[in-house]
N, C-alpha and C positions, 0 to 999 in steps of 0.2 A: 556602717550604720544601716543600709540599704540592706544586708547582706544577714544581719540580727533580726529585723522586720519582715522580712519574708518568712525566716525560720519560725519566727515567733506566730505567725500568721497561717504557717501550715502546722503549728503542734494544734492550734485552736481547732483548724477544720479537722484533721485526725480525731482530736477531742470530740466533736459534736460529731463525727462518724461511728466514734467506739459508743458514742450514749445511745445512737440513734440502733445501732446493731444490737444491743442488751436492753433494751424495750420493747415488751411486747407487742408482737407484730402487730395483734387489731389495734393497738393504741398508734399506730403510726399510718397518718392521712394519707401520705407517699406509696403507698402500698396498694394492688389491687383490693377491692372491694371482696371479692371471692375468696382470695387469700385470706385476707383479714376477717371474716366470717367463720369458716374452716378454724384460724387460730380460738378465735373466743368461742367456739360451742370445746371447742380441747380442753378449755382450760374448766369449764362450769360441771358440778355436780349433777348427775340424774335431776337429783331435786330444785335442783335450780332453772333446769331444762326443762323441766316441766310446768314450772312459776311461770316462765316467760312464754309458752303458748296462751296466756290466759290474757283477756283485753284487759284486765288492771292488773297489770305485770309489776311485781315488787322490786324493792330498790333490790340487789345483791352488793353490799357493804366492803364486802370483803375485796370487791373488786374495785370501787367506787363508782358501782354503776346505779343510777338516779331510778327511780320508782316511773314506770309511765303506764297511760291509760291511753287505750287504742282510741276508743270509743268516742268520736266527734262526729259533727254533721254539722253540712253546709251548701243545703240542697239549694235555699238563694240569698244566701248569707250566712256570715260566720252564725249560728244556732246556739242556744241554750247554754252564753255565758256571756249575757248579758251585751252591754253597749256595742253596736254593728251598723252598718246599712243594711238594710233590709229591702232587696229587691222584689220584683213581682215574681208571683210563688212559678215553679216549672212551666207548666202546662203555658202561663201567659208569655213567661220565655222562647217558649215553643212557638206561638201564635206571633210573633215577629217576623218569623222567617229571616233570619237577619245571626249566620255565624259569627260575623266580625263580631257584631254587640254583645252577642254573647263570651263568644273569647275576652271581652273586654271586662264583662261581669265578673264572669270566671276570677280574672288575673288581678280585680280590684277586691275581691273574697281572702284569697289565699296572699295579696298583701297584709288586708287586716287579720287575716290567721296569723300571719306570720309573727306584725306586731303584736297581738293575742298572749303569742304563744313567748314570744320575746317577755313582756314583761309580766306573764306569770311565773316564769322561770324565777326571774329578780326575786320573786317574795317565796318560792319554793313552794309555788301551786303546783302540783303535780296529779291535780284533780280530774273526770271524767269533764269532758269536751273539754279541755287545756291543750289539747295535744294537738297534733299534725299531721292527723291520719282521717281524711274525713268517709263517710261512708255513706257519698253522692258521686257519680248523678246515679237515677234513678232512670234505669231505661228501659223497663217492660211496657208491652206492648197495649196499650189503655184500648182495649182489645173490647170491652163493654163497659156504658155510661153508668152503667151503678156501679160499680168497683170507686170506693172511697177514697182509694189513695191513686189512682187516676190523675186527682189537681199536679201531684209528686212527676209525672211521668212530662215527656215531649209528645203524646200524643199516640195516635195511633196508627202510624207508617212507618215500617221500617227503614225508610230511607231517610225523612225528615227525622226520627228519632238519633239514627244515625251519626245525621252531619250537624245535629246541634249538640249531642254528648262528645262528639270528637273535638267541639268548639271547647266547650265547657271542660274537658279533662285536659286539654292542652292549655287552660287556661287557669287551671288549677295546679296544675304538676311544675309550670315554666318552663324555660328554654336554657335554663345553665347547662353547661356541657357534663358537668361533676354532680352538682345538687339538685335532686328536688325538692322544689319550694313547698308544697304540699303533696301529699299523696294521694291522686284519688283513687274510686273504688267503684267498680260497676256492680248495680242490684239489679233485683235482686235473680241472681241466673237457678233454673229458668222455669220458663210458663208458668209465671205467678198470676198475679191480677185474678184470682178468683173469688169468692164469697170469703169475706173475710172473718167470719166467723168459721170457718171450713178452712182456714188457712194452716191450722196446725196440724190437718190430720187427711186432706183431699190429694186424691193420684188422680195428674192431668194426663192421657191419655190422648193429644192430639194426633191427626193424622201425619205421619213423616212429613208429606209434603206442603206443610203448612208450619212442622216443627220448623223444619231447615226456612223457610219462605216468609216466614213471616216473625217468630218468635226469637230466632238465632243471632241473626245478621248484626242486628243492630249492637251484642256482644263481640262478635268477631274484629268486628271494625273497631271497635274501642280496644280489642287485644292487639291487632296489627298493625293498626294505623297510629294511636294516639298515644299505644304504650302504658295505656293504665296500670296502676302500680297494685293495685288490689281487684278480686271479686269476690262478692256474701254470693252467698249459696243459700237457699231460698226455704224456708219450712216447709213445703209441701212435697210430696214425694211427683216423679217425672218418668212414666215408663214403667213403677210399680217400686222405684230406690228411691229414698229419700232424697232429695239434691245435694243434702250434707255429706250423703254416703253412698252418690252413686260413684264410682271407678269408669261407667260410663260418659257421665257429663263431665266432671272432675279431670280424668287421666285422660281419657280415650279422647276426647274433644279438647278440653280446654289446655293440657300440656301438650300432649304428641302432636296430632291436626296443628292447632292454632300457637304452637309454640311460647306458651306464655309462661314469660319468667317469673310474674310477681307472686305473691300473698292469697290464699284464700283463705276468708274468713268466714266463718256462720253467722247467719240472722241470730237476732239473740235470742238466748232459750231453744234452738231449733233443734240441738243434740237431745235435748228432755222429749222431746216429741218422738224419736228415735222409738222410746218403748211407752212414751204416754197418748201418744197421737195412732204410730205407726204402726207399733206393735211386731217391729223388725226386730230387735232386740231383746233381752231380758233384764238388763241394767246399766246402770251409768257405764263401768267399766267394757262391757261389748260395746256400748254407744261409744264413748273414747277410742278405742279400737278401731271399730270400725269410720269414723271418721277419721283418724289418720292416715289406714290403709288407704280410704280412698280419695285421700290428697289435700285433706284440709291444716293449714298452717297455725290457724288463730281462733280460738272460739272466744264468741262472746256469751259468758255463762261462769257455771262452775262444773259442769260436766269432768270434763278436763283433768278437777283435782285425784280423778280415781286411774289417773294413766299408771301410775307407781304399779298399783292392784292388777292393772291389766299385763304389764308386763312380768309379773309377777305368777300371774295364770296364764301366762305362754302364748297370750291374743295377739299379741305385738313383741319389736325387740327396742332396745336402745338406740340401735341404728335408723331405726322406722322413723324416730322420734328428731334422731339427728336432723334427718331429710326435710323435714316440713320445719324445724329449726332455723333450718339456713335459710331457706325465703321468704323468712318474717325475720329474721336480723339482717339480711338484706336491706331491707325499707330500711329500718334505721339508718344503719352507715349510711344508706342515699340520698338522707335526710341530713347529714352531718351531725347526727346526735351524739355521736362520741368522734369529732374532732375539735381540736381549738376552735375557739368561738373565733378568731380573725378568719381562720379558713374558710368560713362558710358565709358569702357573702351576705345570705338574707336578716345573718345578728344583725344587720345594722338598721333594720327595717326598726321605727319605735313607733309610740302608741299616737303620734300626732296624725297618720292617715286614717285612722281608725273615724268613719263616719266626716269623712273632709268633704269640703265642698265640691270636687272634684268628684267624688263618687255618688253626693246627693244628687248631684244635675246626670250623673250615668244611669240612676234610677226613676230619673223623672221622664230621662228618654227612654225607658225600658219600659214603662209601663205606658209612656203617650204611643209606643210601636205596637204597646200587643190591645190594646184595642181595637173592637171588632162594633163596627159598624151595619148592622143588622139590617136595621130599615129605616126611611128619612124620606117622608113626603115631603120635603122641603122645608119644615122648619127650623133643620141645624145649617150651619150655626148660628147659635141665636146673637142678638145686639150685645151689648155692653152697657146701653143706654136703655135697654127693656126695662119699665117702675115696677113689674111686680113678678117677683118670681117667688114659689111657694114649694116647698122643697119637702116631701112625707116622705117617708117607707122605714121598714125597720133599719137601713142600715145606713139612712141619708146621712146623719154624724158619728156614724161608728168607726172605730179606730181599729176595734179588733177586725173587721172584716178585709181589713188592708192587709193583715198577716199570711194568710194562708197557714199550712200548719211547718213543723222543724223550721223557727224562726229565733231570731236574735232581737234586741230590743233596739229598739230606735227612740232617741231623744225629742223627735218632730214627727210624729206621724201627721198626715194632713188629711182628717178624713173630706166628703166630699163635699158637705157645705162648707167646712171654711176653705176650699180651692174655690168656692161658686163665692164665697162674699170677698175674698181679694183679689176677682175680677173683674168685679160688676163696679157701674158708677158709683159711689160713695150716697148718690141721691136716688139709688134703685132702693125699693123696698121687697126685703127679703126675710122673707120667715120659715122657719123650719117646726112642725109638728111629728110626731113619731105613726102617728094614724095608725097603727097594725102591729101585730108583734108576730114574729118568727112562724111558727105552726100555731098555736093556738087561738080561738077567737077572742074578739074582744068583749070582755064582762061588762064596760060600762058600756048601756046601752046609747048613751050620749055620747060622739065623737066629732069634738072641735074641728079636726083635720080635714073632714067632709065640707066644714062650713067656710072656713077661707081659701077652699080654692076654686070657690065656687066664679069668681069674675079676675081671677089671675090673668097674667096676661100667658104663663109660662106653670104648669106643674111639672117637677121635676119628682119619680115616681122612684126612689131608691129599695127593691126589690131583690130579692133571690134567695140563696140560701148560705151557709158560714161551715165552718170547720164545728160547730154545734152540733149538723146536719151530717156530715160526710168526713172522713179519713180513716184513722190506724184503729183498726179494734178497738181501743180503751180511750181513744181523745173525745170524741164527739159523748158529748151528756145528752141532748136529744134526739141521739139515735137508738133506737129499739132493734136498730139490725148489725151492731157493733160497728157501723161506719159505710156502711152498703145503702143505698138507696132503694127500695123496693119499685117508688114507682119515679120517673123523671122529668115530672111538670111542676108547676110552682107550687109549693104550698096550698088547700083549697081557703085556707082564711084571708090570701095575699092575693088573688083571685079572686075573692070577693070584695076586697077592697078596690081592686080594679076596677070591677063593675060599679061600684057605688061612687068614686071619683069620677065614672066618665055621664052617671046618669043623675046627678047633681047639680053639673054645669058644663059649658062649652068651651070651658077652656083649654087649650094644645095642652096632649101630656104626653111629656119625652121619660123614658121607663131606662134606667139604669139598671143592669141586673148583673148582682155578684154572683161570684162560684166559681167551681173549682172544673164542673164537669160538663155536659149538655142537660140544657134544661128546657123542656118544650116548652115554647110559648105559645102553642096556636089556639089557645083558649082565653090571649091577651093580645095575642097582633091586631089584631082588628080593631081592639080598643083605646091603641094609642097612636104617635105619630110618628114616632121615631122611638128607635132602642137602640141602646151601646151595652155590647157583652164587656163588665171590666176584669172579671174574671176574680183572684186575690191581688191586688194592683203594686203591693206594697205602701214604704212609707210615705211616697209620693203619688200619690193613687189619687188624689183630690184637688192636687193642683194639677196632674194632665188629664183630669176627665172634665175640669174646669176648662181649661186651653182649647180641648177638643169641641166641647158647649159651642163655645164662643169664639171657635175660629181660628185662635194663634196655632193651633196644629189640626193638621188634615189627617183624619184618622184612617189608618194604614193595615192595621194586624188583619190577619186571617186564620179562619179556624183550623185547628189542628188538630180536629175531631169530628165526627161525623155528628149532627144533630137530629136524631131519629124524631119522628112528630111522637111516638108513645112507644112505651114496653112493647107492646106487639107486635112491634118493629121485629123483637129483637130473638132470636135464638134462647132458650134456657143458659141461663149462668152460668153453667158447671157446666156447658157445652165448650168444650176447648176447639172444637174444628172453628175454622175462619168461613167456616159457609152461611151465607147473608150475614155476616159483620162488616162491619166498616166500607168503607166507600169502593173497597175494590173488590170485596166480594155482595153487598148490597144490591137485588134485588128491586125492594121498595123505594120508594120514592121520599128520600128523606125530606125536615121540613129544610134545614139549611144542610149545604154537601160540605164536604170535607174543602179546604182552602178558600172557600167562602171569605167575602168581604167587601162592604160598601166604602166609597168615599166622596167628598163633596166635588170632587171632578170624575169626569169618566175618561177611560182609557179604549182606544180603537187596535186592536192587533191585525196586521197583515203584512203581507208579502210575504210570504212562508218560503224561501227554497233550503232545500239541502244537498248535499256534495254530491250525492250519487241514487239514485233509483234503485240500482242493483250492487250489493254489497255481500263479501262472500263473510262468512261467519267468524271470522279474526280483524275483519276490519274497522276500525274507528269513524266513524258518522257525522258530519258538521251539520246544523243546521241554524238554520237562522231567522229573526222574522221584525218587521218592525213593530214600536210603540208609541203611538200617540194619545197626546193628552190634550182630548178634545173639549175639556171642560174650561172656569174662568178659575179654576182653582188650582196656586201650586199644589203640588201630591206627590208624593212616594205608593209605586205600585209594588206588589211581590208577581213577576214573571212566572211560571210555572208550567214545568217540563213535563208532560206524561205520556208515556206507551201502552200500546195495547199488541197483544198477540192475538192476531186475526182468524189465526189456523192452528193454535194450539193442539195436540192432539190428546192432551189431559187438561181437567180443572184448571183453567187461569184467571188473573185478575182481571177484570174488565179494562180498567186502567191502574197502571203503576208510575206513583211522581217520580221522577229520575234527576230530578235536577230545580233549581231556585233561584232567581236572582233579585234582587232589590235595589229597583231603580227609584231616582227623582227628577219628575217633569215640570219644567215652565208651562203656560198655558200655551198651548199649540207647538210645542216640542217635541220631536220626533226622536225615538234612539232605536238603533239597530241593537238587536240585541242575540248572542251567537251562545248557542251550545257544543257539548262534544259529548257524543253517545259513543258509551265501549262494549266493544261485545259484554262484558257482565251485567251491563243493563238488559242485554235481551236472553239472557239465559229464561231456561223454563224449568223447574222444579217439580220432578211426574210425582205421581202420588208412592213410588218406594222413597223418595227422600233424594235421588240422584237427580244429576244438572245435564243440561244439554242446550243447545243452540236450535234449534229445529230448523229444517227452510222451508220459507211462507212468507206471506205477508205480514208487515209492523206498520200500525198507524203510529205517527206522532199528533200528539194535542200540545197548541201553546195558548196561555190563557190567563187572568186571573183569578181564577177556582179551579178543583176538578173537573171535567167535561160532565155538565150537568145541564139538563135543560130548567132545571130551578134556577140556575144561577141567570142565566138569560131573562126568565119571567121575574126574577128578584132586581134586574138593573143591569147586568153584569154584562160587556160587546161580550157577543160570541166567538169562542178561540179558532186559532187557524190551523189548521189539520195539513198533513202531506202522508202521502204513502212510501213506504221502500219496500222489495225483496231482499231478504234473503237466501243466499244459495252458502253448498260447501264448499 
């Protein structure tokens, strides 16, 4: 009997050996990924190879392969299909300083992608943003305050952009050894962020040593460290080639140099700009062509439908077609989209995380972290038991202004009065008037809003500007400059409501100001008493700018952008060199510096040692320094690392952040706090584009801001400094 059972036990395995061998290879999970790729483009027609370079890729029947659509985004939340959390839009992400949290955002996105994508499958949604491909983060370099889509970006350091998109792509993609749980996609490469109405047709032209130095990096790092699964390539041409078609940025850089296996995709519509913008080509068919040759895998468009044509006029071969084939069917299998559904651990993910409570309170602390604490004669935070608070501006109960722009919808958004009335005593008297509208002035000469806040005990001034004002070419309806700012102070009608609220009465007014970018206020600091930048907050935006009011959280974020006092700060727009930009090539004396930020305790930095004085150019650097928290208030600070090359013998930054940490202090709490500097922190970038270590003197700054004497004069201890040599 023992002896029938075994027999009968090895015809079975035989059995599922000979089915497993006479099935095709891609259909078999067991099988490499490569392998299996290689088999399925063998088996598909031209015409069907060519369907499937297109972001809404058709089912192919005959194989029983499903219809998908590349085409999602999920820049701080699952986007534009409907029910999500909706975190605070990038830029305030940015202004945390805080990768953990953001890893954590990240990996609560691409959960509810997951279940998203789970149960649209169920009802055979196979619709644009259904899918698992998303096409975030957004890591150009917010290079100048009028660029629109700036709010989109981490800011404008390559180093801080850096380490919060490697947060956020590893937080998107997962850690399964076999699956990624989503795929992300770095944009848009490179030297975008220009006039966005120029965006389809402008050739940036930066100096090499500002390409490589400032505009690059922050791509490299998401290629070799984080593994992103995709990169858009950007509509504007870079060196005189479109990005879609340079063979330069494409092959030369972004496979050979930076070895990157995954996807490249186009901006949408950017192959049409080819011969409508760029005037490189003469028709769809050369544009097709020539973006395959030079390494594009995916468009998003219809360009594409004329590859047939191209190779038909001997522009490309079949084989051209295979190539860029295989690293968009790649993703797929990565994705487990054609293995059994048990195989792939994330089926199991369903639609009950989708906006849980678990991810509302991840957003409530994502938005209380990137609040930026400006200025505060002492009035914050205020009581609880204050009887009259008096809450104007245009955006004091707006819900859209919580969104920021490529958002998902939320079921609770809390704009900021009702965070300020489910804090206050139940016997506080709180009223809310709109006083002011957006840009326009007000027609009725009679305004209510002037007249009750005349003996307040608290005006609360909600202020700034919306996705109305600033974003993508076609979102904003009262923009005149397709999403570009021309000039970066407040509005002049919201500015005169300033004035009229402070020359009416004497009441403290705390100024809340939304947006996406820098916005001058030094035509309002004087007139109030406190200001919190909340930036796009999300859909908890009103209950942590309420917390922060009134005390239960210590506000913590810091700028992640340079806050120029006016335009004339700043370089021409369409100037791509980094000379007077941003905080490390800057000049002028901004109103707030880059890392900026107040908090209701202060912090003392010293004892600064590091490992060695003299350090030869391969050697690794320790340093260290303490942190005290000299105020009566717990706090979280953001630590911050920056160098300077003292003896440079080309253009350098005056200072560069190298490093972040984010601590939390008891009141009179003291923490050591240690860095590690690697030689590729002091490398120098000459003006052809090449690296070197030079030997000279390296200051370190440690601090919380950039080494600013603003920041001193605005509140901030002054940081502690040390020198090293370098030798070879």
């Amino acid at each position: 009997m023992k002896k029938i059972f075994i027999i009968i036990i090895i015809v079975i395995v035989c059995f599922d050996l000979s089915i497993g061998q006479n099935i095709d290879k891609w259909r078999n999970p067991e099988l490499p990924v490569e392998e299996r790729v290689k088999d399925l483009i063998s088996k598909l027609t031209l015409e069907e190879k060519i369907s499937q370079l297109m972001h809404s890729s058709p089912a192919i029947e005959r194989l029983e392969i499903p219809e998908y659509n590349w085409w999602n985004e999920a820049l701080h939340g699952v986007a534009r299909a409907g029910k999500a959390t909706v975190f605070p839009q990038a830029i305030a992400l940015a202004a945390t300083f805080d990768e953990d949290l953001v890893y954590r955002i990240a990996s609560a996105i691409s959960t509810e992608g997951r279940a998203k994508y789970n149960a649209a499958v169920k009802i055979n949604n196979r619709k644009q943003y259904m899918g698992l491909t998303y096409w975030t983060p957004n890591i150009n370099i917010f290079r100048d305050p009028r660029w629109g889509r700036g709010q989109e970006t981490y800011g404008e350091d390559p180093y801080l952009t850096s380490r919060i998109g490697v947060a956020f792509v590893k937080g998107l993609q997962g850690n399964d050894p076999k699956y990624l749980k989503t795929a992300a996609c770095a944009k848009h490469y490179v030297v975008h962020s220009g006039p966005e109405g120029l965006r389809h047709e402008f050739n940036a032209l930066p100096p090499k040593k500002d390409f490589f130095e400032t505009y690059m990096p922050a791509f490299e790092t998401l290629v070799k460290e984080a593994g992103v699964e995709a990169v858009m390539c950007a509509y504007n041409r870079t060196y005189d080639q479109p990005c879609c078609g340079s063979t330069y940025l494409l092959n030369e850089i972004l496979r050979k140099k930076w070895n990157f296996q995954g996807h490249i995709v186009t901006d949408c519509g950017a192959l049409r700009d080819f011969f409508k913008g760029h005037d490189v080509v003469k028709d769809e068919a050369e544009a097709a062509a020539l973006a395959i040759k030079s390494g594009v895998s995916l468009e998003c468009g219809t360009v594409f439908s004329h590859l047939k044509e191209a190779i038909e006029r001997g522009l490309i071969s079949e084989k051209d077609i295979d190539k860029q084939l295989f690293y968009l069917l790649r993703t797929r299998f990565r994705l487990g989209l054609f293995d059994p559904p048990e195989y792939v651990p994330f089926n199991k993910i369903d639609e009950n995380v989708i906006h849980c409570e678990e991810h509302i309170k991840l957003a409530h602390e994502a938005a209380a972290k990137s609040i930026v604490l400006l200025k505060n004669n002492g009035i914050l935070p205020l009581s609880k038991n204050i009887k009259d608070i008096q809450i104007v501006g245009v955006h004091g109960n707006d819900v859209q202004v919580m969104y920021g722009n490529y958002y998902g919808l939320s079921p609770n958004v809390i704009s900021i009065t009702e965070g300020i009335v489910s804090k206050v005593n139940s016997g506080t008297r709180v009223n809310f008037r709109q006083g002011v509208m957006l840009e326009r002035e007000t027609l009725n000469p009679i305004n209510y809003a002037l007249g009750v806040t005349r003996d307040a005990d608290v005006v609360i001034a909600v202020l700034g500007i919306s996705c109305l004002i600033e974003g993508e070419e076609g979102d904003p309806l009262a923009s005149s400059n397709k999403g570009d700012r021309l000039d970066i102070k407040l509005p002049d009608n919201q500015i005169k409501f300033l004035k009229d609220l402070k020359s009416r009465g004497k009441s403290p007014i705390v100024l809340i100001v939304t947006g996406g970018s820098p916005i001058s206020l030094i035509d309002v600091e004087d007139l109030v008493d406190a200001i919190l930048f909340i930036w796009y907050p999300g859909e908890q935006g009103g209950n942590a700018v309420a917390d922060i009011l009134f005390g239960d959280i210590n506000p913590s974020g810091k700028l992640p952008i340079t806050f120029p006092k006016s335009v004339e700060q700043l370089p021409p727009f369409d100037d791509y060199s980094m000379e007077n930009r941003t905080y490390r090539y800057m000049k002028d004396e901004p109103e707030f510096p880059f890392g900026f930020g107040l908090s209701y305790t202060s912090f003392e930095y010293s004892d600064i040692k590091i490992s060695s004085k003299k350090i030869r150019s391969k050697d690794t650097l320790y340093v260290e320094c303490k942190v005290k928290n000299t105020g009566n208030f717990k706090g979280e600070e953001v630590v911050q690392l920056y160098i300077s090359d003292l003896e440079a013998s080309c253009r350098a930054p005056f200072y560069s952040l190298k490093g972040f940490k984010r601590i939390s202090l008891e009141p009179g709490e003291i923490q050591t706090i240690k860095f590690k500097i690697t030689p590729d922190m002091l490398k120098l970038i000459k003006e052809d584009g090449t690296e070197t270590i030079e030997p000279g003197y390296f200051k370190i700054f440690i601090g919380g801001s950039s080494p600013s004497e603003v920041s001193i004069k605005r509140g901030l201890s002054k940081p502690v400094s040390e020198t090293f040599y370098v030798r070879k």
